[in-house]
ZANUDREN-857399 format. One line per 2 residues: their letters; for each residue x, y, z of C-alpha. Coordinates in nm, 2 decimals, decimal comma. Layout:
<volos>
a> X/Y/Z | ... $
</volos>
This chain:
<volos>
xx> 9,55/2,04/5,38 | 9,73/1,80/5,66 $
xx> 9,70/1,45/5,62 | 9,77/1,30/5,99 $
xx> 9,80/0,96/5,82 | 10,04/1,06/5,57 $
xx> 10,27/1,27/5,80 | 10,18/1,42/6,18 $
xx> 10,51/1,60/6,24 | 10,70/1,89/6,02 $
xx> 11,03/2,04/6,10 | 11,08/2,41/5,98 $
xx> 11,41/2,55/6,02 | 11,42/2,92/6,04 $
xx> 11,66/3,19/6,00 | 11,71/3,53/6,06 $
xx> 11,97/3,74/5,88 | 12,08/4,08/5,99 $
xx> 12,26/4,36/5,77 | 12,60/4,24/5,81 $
xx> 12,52/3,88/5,74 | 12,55/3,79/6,06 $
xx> 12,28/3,55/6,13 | 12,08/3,28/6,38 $
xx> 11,86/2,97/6,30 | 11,63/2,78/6,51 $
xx> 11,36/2,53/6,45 | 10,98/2,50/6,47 $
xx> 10,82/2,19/6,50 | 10,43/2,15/6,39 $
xx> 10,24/1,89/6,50 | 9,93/1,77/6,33 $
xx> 9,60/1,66/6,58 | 9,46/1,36/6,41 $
xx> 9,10/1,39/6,35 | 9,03/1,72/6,43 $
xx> 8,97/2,07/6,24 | 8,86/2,43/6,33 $
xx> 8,74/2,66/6,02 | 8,59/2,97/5,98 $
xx> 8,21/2,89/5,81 | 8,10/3,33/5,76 $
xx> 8,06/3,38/5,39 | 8,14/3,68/5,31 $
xx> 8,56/3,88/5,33 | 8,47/4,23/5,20 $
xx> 8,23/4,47/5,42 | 8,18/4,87/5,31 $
xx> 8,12/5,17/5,55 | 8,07/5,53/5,50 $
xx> 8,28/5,76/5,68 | 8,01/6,04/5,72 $
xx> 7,80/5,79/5,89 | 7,95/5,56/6,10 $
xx> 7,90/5,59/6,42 | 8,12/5,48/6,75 $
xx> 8,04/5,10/6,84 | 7,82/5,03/6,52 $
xx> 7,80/4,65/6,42 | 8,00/4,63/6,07 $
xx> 8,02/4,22/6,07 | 8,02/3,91/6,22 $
xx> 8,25/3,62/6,17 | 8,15/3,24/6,28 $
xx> 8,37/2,91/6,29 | 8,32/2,56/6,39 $
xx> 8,53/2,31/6,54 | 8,53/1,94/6,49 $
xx> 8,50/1,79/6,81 | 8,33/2,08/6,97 $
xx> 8,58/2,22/7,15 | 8,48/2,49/7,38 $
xx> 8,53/2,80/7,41 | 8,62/2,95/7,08 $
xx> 8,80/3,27/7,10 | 8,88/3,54/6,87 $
xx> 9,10/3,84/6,80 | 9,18/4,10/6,55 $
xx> 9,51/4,32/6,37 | 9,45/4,53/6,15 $
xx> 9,67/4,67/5,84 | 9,74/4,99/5,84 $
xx> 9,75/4,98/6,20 | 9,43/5,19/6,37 $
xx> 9,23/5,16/6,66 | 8,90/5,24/6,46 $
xx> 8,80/4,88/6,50 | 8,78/4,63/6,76 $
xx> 8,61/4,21/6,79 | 8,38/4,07/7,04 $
xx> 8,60/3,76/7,18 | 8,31/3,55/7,25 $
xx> 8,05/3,61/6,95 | 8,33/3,72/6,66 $
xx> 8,10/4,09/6,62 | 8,32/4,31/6,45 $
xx> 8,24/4,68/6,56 | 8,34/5,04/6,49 $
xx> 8,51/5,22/6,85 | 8,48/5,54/6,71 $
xx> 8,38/5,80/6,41 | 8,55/5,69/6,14 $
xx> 8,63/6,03/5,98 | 8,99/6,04/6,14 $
xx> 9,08/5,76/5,91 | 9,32/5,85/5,62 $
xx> 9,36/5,52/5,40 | 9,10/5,26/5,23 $
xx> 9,04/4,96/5,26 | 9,17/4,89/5,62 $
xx> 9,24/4,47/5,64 | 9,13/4,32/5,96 $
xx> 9,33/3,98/6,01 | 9,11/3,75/6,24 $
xx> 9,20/3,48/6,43 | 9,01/3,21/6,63 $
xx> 9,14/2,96/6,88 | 8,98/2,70/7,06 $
xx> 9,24/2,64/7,27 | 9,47/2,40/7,06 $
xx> 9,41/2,50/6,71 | 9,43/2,84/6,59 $
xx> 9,28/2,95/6,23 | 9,30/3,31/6,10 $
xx> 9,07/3,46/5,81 | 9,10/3,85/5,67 $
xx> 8,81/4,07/5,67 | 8,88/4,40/5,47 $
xx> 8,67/4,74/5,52 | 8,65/4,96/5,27 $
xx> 8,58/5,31/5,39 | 8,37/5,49/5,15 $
xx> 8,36/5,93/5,18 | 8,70/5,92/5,38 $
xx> 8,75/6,28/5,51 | 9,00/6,48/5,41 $
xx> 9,21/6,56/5,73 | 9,39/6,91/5,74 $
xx> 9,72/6,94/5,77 | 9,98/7,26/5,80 $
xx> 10,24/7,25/5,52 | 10,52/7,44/5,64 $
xx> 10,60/7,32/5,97 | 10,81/7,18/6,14 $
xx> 11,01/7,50/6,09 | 11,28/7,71/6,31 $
xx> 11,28/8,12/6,34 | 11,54/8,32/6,49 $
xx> 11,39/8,67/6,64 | 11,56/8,95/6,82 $
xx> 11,51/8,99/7,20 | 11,41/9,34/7,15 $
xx> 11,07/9,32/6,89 | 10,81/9,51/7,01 $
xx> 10,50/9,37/7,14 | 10,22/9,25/6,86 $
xx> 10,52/9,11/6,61 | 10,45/8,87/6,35 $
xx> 10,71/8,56/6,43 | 10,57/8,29/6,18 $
xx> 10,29/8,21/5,92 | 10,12/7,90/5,96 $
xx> 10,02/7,76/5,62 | 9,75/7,50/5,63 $
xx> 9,55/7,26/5,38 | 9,22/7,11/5,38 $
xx> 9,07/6,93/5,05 | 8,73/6,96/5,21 $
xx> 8,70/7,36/5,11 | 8,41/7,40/5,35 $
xx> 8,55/7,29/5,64 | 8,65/7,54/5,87 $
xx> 8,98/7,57/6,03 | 9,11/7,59/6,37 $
xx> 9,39/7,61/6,52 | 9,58/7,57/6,90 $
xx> 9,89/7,58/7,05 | 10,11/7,49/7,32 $
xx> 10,44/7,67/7,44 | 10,74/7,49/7,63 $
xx> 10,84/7,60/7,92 | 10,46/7,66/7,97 $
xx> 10,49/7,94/8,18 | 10,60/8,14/7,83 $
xx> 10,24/8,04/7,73 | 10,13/8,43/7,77 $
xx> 10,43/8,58/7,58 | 10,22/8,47/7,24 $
xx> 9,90/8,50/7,06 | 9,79/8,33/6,67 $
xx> 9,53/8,46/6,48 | 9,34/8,16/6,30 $
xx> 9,24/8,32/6,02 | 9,53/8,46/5,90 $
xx> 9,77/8,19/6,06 | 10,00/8,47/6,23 $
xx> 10,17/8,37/6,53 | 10,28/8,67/6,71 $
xx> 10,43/8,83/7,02 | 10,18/8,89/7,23 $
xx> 10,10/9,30/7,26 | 10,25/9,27/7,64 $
xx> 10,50/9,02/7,58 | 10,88/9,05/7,61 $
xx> 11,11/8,89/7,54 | 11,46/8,86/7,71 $
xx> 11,78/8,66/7,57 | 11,93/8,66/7,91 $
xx> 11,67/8,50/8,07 | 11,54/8,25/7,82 $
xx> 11,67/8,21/7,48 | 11,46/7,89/7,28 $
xx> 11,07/7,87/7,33 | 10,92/7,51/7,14 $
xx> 10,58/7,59/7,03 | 10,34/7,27/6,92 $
xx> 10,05/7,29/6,71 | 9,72/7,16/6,63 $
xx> 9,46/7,26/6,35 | 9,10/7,11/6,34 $
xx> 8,86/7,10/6,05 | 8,59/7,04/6,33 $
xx> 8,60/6,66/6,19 | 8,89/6,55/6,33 $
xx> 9,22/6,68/6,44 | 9,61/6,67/6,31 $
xx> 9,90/6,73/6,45 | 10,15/6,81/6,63 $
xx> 10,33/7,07/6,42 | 10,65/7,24/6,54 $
xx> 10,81/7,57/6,55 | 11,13/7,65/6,71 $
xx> 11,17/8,01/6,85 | 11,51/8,11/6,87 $
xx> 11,60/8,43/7,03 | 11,87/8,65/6,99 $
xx> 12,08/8,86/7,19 | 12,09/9,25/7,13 $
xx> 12,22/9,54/7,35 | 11,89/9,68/7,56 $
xx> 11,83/10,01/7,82 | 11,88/10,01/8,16 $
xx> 11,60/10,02/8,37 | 11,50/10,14/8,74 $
xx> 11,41/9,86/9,00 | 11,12/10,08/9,12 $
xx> 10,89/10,27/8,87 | 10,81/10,56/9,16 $
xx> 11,03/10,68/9,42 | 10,88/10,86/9,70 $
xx> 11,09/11,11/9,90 | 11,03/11,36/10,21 $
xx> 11,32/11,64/10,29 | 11,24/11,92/10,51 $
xx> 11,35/12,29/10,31 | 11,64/12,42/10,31 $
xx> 11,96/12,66/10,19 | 12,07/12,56/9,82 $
xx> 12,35/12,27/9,90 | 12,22/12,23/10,28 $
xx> 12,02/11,90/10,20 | 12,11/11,55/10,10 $
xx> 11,86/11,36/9,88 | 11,89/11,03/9,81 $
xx> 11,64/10,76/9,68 | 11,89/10,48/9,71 $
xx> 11,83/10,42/9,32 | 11,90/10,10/9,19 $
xx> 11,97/10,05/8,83 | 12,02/9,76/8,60 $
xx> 12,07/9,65/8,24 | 11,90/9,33/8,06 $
xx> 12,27/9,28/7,90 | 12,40/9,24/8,25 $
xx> 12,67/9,46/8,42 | 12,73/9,80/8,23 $
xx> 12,82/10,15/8,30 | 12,55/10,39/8,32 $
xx> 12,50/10,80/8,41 | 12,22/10,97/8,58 $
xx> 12,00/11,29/8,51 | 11,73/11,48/8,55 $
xx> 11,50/11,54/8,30 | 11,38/11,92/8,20 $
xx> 11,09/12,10/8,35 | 10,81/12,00/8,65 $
xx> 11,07/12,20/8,86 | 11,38/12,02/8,81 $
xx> 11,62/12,31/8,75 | 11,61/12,38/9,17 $
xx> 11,78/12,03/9,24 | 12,11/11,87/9,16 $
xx> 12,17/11,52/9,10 | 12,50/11,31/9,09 $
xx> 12,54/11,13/8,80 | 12,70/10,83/8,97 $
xx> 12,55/10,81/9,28 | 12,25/10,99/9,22 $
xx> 12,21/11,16/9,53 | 12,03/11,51/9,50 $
xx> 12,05/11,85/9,66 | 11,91/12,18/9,65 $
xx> 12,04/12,40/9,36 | 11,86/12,72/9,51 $
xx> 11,74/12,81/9,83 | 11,43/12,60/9,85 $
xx> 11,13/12,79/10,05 | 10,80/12,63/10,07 $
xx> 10,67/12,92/10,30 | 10,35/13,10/10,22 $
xx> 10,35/12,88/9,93 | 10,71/13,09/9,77 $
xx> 10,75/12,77/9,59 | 10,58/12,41/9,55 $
xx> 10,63/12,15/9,86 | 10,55/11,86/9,62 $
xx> 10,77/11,82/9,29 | 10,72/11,51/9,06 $
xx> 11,07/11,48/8,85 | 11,17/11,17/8,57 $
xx> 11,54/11,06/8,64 | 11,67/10,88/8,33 $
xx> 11,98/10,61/8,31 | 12,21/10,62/8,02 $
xx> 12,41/10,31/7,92 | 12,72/10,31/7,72 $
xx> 12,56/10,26/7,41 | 12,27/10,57/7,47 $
xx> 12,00/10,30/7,57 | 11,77/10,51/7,84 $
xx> 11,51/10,42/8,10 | 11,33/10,65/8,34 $
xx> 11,13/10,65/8,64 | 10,93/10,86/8,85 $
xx> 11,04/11,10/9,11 | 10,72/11,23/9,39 $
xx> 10,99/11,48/9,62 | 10,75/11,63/9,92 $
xx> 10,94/11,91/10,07 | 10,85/12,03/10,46 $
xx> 10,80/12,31/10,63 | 11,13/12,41/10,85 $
xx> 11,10/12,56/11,15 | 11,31/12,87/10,98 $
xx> 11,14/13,21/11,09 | 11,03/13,31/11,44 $
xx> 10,73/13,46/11,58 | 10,70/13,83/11,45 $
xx> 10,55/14,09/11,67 | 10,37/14,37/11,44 $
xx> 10,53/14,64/11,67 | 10,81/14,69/11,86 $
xx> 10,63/14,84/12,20 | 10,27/14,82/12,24 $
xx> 10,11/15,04/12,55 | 9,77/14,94/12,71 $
xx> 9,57/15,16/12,93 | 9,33/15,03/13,27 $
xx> 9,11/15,23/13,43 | 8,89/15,27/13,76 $
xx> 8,60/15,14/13,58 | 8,80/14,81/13,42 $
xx> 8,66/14,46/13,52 | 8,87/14,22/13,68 $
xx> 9,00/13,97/13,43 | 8,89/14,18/13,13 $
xx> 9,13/14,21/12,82 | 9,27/14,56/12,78 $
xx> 9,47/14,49/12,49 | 9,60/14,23/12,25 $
xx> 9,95/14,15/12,05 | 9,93/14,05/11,66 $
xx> 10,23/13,82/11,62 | 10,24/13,63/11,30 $
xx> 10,51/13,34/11,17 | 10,61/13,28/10,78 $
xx> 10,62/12,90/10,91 | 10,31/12,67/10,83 $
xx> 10,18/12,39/11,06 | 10,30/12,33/11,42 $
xx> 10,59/12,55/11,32 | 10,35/12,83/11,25 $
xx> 10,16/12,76/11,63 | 10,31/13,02/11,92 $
xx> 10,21/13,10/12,28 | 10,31/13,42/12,45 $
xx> 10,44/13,47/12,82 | 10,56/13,80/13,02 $
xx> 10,76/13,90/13,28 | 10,85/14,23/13,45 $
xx> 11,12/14,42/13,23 | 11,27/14,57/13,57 $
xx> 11,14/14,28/13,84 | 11,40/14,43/14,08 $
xx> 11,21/14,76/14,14 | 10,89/14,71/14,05 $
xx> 10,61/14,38/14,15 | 10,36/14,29/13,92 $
xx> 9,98/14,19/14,03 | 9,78/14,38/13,85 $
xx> 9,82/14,25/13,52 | 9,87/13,94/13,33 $
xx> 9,96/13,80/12,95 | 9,78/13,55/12,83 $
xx> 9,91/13,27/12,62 | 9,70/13,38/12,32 $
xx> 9,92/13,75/12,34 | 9,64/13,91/12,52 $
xx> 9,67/14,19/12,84 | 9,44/14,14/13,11 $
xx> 9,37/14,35/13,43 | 9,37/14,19/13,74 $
xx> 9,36/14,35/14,05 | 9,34/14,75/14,10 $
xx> 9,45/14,68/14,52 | 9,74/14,92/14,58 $
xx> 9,74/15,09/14,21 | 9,82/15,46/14,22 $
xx> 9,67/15,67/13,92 | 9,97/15,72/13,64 $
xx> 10,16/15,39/13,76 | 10,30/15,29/13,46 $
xx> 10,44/14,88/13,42 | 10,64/14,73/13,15 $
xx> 10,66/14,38/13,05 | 10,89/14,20/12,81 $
xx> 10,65/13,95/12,63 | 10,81/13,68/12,41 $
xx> 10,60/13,45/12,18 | 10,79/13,15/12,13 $
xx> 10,67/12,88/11,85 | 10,59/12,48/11,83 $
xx> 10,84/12,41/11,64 | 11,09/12,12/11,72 $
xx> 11,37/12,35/11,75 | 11,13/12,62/11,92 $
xx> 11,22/13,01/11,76 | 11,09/13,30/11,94 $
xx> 11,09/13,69/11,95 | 11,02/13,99/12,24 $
xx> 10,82/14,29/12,23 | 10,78/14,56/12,49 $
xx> 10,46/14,63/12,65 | 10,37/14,93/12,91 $
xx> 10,04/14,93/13,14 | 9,92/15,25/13,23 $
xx> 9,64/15,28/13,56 | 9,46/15,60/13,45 $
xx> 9,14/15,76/13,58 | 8,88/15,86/13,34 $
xx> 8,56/16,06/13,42 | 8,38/15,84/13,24 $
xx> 8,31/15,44/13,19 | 8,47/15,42/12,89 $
xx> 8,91/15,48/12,88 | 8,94/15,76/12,66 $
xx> 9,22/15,63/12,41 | 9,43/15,32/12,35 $
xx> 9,71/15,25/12,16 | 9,58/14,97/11,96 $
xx> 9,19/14,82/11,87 | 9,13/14,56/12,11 $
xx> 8,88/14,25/12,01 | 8,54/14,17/12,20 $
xx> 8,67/14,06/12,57 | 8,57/13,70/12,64 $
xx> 8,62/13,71/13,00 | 8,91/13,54/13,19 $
xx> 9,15/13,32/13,03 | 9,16/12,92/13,15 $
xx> 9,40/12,95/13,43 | 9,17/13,25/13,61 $
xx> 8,85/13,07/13,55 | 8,94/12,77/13,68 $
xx> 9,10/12,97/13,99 | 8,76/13,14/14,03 $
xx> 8,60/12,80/14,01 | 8,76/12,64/14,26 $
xx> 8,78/12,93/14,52 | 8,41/12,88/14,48 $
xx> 8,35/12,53/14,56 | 8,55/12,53/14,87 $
xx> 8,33/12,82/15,00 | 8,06/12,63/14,95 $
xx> 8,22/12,35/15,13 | 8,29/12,57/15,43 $
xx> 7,96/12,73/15,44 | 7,73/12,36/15,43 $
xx> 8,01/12,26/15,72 | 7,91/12,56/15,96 $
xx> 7,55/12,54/15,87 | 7,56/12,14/15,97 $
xx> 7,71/12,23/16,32 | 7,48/12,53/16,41 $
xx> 7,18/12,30/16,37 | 7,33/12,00/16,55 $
xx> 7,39/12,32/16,87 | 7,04/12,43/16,83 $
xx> 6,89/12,06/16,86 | 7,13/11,93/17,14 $
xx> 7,24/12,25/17,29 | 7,60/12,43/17,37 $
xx> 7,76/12,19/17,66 | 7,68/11,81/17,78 $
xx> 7,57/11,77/18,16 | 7,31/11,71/18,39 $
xx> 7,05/11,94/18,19 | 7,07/12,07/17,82 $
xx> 7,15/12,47/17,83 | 7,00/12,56/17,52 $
xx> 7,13/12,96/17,53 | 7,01/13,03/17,19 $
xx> 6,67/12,91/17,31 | 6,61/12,81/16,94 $
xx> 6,46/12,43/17,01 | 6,21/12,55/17,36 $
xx> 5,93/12,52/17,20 | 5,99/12,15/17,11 $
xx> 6,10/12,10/17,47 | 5,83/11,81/17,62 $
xx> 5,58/12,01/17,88 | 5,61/11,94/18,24 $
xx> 5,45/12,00/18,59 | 5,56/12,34/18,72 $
xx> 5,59/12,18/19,06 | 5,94/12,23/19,26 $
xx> 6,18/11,99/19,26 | 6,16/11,70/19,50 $
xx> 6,45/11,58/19,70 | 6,43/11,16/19,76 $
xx> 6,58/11,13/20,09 | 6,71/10,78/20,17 $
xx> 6,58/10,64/20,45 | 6,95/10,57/20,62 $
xx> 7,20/10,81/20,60 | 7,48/10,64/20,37 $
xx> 7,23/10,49/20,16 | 7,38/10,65/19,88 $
xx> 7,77/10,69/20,04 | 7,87/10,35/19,81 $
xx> 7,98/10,57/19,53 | 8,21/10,79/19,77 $
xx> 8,35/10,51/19,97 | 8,44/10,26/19,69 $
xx> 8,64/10,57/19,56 | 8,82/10,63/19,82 $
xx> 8,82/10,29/20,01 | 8,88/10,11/19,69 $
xx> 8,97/9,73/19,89 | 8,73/9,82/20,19 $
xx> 8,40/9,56/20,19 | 8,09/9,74/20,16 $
xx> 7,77/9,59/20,26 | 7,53/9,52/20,04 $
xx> 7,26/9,72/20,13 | 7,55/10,01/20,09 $
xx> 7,55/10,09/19,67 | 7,48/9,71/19,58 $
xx> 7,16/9,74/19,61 | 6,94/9,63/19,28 $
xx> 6,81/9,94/19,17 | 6,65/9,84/18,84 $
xx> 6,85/10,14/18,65 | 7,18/10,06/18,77 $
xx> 7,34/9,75/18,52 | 7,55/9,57/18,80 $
xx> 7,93/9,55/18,78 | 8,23/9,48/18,99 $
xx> 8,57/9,61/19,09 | 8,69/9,83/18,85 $
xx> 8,39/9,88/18,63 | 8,21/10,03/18,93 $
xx> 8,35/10,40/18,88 | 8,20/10,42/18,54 $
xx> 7,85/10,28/18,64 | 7,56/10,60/18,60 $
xx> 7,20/10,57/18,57 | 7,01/10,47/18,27 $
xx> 6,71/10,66/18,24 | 6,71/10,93/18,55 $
xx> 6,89/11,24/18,62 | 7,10/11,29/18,95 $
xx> 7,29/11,58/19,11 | 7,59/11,55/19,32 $
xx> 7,50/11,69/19,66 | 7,73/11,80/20,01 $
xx> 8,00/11,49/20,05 | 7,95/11,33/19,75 $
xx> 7,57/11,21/19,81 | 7,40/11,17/19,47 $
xx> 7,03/11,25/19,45 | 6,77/11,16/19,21 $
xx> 6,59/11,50/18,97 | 6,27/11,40/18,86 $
xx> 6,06/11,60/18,60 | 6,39/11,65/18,34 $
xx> 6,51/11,45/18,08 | 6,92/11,40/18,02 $
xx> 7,03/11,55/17,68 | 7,09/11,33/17,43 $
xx> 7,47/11,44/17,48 | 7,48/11,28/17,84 $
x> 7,47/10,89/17,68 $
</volos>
């Protein structure tokens, strides 16, 4: 207890002492307030809580003080011993509450130091829990740890067996785990119940790429939660088969002599242990006895003479290629080889000379016979077209018969064609290929007369005629729509000469006398002759014609007849009547014909 009136001031020298005796002082000086005193005035320094029950933010106590001269506020705070943050103080009211389950805590009683302050003073008081039913936390026994493994164990290895511990015996375990670099995360698997850590059944793993893997661990007993536990993963380096950089190569090579090809997939091979020699082969069966393969390079050939035609051998081969390093470690991948079709064999004619007979009684553009030509080739290479030409062009002229570009014959024309004339054509039939291959037959056309409708014999069985081939049809075709043409163009003008009649003057002259009776009736009465009352009444068309400059009166051609339009100077020669006929009499006099109308040609 300070007595201010017996002393108000203490000096407390401190000093601190390291290992080596080395050491530093200072000095505290503690200065007593005279009349004034803050105490703590709860009555009670032990409080009890069970660990199965406690809940997070549950009241466990509250402390109280007073100060003397009522100094304002009061405020508190709390440490506890072992450290934890399982409890925590209200700074205002001193309640003392729980920030969490308590079943994570490990040691019993915990001692709460608290301390209060009103600003000047500061007081402290201990409050200790004890913790009754503390769980038992579990806990794995053998770890940390370190484990060496070779980079070669196969998928599904056990690495490490966890061992764990729980004095609760019905608490169940679980466990979880973390790998660093993270991205290994999938290379592993553990088994909780039997604590195995393992590769996992797809993982590899690889000493050149990654040699350490850290793995961290938790385990659970559903109450609370230890750890982290760690295991080192060291891996270790051992000598490993090459392997392909593709797992399927896909290849297409046209057929060919044994030798005449060069196949190569551009393999590319590599080892895990980095750069080592290696040899190349082909594995037994699916066809690999018909190709070579350089062991080096691994380019590939024919070993045989490789035909795919009419299906003599296969035109798609699957074949496994295997690397061998130096130390007999293997890998393999997958060869898909499609051969082609070459354009190797040409059109084949079934016979050397064919002969083909016509008759009187043979229809123009009718087939009178057909080639069979057939080709070993498949595809476009196995597609041909025939053509002819006169085998002796100089003595003889073909137009009577013609080869179609399906190998068929066809007569023509039988115009000139003597009985017994006999015509022979070279035909070739020449492929699709890209290098086109083709072959020639001989073919002789015989004009015979038969006594009946049917030619007595042929040389070969001819197929159902379908008519004219596309060039002749569309010949045919043609021909006929220009005829057409023609005939609606000569129809159009002898019906435009029946309505207007054959020439243009005075008076229709309709010779055909096709359109009289749709002539207009009229009086049967002569014709009438207007005589002019003064001699050159009508003279103005003759003088201004040839007296062009001379001045003609106006009562002379200038007079204003209604059907004349007027005009002047040179217009004048080209002025005729509108709606009446003239005639042109003795010296040019122009008379009026009444009673006929103008053909429409006259305008």
């Amino acid at each position: 207890m300070f007595d201010f009136a017996a002393q108000s001031t203490y000096q407390i020298n401190i000093r601190c002492t390291d290992s080596n005796g080395e050491f530093r002082e200072d000095k505290l000086e503690v200065d007593v307030i005279p009349g004034d005193r803050l105490e703590f005035t709860h009555s009670s320094d032990v409080v009890s809580v069970d660990a199965q029950t406690a809940t997070a933010s549950e009241l466990i106590y509250t402390v109280s003080s007073r100060d003397l001269l009522n100094h304002s506020p009061l405020t508190y705070t709390l440490k506890s011993v072992p450290s934890t943050n399982s409890f925590a103080i209200d700074s205002s009211s001193g309640q003392v509450r729980t920030t969490r389950t308590l079943l994570d805590e490990t040691h019993t009683p915990v001692h709460l130091y608290i301390s209060v302050t009103d600003g000047l003073i500061s007081v402290q008081t201990l409050l200790s829990v004890d913790i009754l039913n503390l769980n038992s936390q579990p806990n794995v026994t053998n770890l940390p740890a370190s484990v060496s493994v070779d980079e070669d164990i196969a998928g599904g290895t056990v690495i490490f067996t966890l061992t764990s511990q729980d004095l609760d015996p019905t608490d169940p375990l679980t466990h979880s785990f973390s790998v660093s670099p993270i991205t290994a995360q999938g290379l592993f698997s553990f088994d909780s119940a039997s604590g195995q850590f393992k590769l996992s059944a797809t993982g590899k793993l690889d000493y050149e790429t990654l040699s350490r893997y850290n793995v961290t661990f938790m385990i659970s007993d559903g109450k609370t939660t230890t750890g982290p536990y760690s295991l080192t993963i060291n891996v270790l380096n051992v000598n490993e088969e090459c392997y392909f950089d593709r797992q399927v190569y896909y290849i297409s090579v046209l057929e060919g002599k044994a030798g005449s090809q060069t196949i190569n997939p551009n393999f590319v091979v590599r080892d895990y242990d980095g750069i080592q020699p290696y040899s190349l082969s082909l594995m037994n069966g699916n066809n690999s006895e018909r190709f070579t393969i350089d062991s080096t390079s691994g380019v590939m050939t024919y070993a045989v003479d490789y035909d795919v035609d009419q299906n003599a051998m296969p035109s798609i081969v699957q074949m496994t290629v295997q690397c061998r390093d130096s130390l007999a470690k293997t890998g393999t991948a997958l060869i898909v080889l499609t051969i082609r079709d070459a354009n190797d064999n040409p059109p084949t004619f079934s016979q050397g000379t064919y002969t083909f007979y016509a008759d009187q009684f043979t229809g123009f553009g009718n087939a009178i016979g057909q080639m069979t030509v057939s080709d070993k080739d498949s595809g476009s290479n196995a597609e041909f077209s025939c053509g002819g030409s006169l085998a002796n062009s100089a003595s003889q002229t073909n137009t009577y018969y013609t080869v179609g570009t399906g190998c068929g014959v066809y007569f023509l024309s039988r115009t000139g064609l003597s009985y017994g004339t006999a015509i022979r054509y070279l035909v070739t039939a020449t492929d699709k290929g890209s290098l086109p291959l083709s072959s020639t037959t001989t073919v002789n056309m015989i004009y015979i007369e038969t006594t009946t409708t049917t030619p007595s014999t042929t040389t070969t069985t001819l197929p159902p005629s379908t008519g004219l081939d596309a060039g002749a049809l569309a010949a045919i075709v043609l021909g006929s729509l220009i005829g057409a043409f023609l005939l609606g163009t000569l129809l159009y003008f002898f019906l435009r000469l029946c309505y207007t009649g054959a020439c243009g003057g005075s008076a229709p002259c309709d010779f055909m006398n096709c359109c009289r009776n749709r002539r207009p009736t009229v009086e049967k009465d002569p014709r009438i002759r207007v005589q002019s009352s003064k001699a050159e009444e009508m003279d103005y068309w003759k003088n201004e014609k040839v007296y062009p400059t001379k001045e003609i009166d106006t009562r002379y051609g200038r007079r204003d007849y209604p059907d004349f339009p007027r005009a002047t100077g040179s217009q004048m020669d080209r002025i005729s009547p509108s709606n009446i006929p003239v005639e042109f009499g003795s010296r040019g006099r122009i008379y009026p014909i009444t009673g006929h109308r103008l053909p429409i040609s006259y305008y």
